[in-house]
C-alpha positions as MATLAB code, in Angstrom:
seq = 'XXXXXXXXXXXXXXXXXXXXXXXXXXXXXXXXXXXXXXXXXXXXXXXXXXXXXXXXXXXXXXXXXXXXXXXXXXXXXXXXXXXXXXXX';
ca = [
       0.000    0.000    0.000;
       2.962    2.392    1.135;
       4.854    1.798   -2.442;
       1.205    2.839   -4.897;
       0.853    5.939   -2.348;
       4.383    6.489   -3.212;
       3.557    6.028   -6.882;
       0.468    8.142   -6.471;
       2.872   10.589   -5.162;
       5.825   10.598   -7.399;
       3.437   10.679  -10.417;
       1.776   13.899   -9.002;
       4.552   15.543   -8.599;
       6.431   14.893  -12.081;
       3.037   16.261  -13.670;
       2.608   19.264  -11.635;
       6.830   19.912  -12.949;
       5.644   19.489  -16.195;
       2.430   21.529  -15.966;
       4.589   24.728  -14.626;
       7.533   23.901  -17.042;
       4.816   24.351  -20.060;
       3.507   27.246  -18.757;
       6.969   28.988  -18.301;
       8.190   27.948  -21.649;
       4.798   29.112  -23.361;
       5.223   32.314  -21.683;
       8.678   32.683  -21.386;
       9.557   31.267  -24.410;
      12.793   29.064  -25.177;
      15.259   31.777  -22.933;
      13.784   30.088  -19.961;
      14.984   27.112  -21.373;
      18.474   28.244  -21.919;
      18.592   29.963  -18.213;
      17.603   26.222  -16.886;
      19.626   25.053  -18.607;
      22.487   26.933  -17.629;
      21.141   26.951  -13.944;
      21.497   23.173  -13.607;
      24.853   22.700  -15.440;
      26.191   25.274  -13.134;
      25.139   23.479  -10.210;
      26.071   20.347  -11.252;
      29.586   21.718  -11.880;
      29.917   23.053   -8.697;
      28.663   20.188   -6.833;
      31.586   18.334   -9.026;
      34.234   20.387   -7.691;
      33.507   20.452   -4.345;
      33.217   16.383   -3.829;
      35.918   14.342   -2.696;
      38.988   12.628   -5.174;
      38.870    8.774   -4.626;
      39.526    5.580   -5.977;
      38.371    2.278   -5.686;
      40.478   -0.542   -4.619;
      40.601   -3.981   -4.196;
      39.611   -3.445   -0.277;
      36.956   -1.227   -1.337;
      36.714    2.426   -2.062;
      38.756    5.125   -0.645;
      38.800    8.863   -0.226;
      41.943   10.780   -0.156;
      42.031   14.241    2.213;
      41.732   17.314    0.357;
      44.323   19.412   -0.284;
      42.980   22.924    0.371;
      44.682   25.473   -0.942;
      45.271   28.803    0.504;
      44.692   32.184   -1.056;
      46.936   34.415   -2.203;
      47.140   36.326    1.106;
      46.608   34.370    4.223;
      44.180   35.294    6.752;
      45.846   37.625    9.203;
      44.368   38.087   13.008;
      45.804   41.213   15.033;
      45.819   40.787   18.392;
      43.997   44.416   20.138;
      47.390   45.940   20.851;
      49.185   45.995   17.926;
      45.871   47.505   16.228;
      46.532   50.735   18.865;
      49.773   50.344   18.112;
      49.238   50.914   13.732;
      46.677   53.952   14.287;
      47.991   55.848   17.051;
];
């Protein structure tokens, strides 16, 4: 019973997409497309470059530690004194 409400569900939902996706595009036209479009491969690219390198091995698969890379200038924290100490 749980699975056809899930169905029910699922199906619902993929027609209401497509009910709102033909009413953008009809008003819209095909830029909304393109912008979608563009929306989703930027996402995925992020989402790309932000997951872990691994490999898989014969014990399984493995995840190496990122290597984070620091800026150009490094993060610099002044303690309250020598702050006085640069503008007085």
């Amino acid at each position: 019973m749980k699975r056809i409400a899930g169905l029910i569900c699922l199906t619902s939902v993929c027609a209401g997409v497509i009910f709102v996706e033909y009413e953008a595009t009809s008003r819209f036209g095909g830029a909304f497309i393109l912008i979608t479009g563009a929306s989703a491969l930027a996402l995925l690219a992020s989402a790309l470059c932000r997951a872990p390198e691994g490999y898989e091995g014969a014990n399984g698969l493995h995840f190496r530690k990122r290597n984070r890379r620091l800026g150009s200038a490094r993060r610099v924290r002044f303690s309250p004194g020598q702050l006085r100490r640069k503008w007085t």
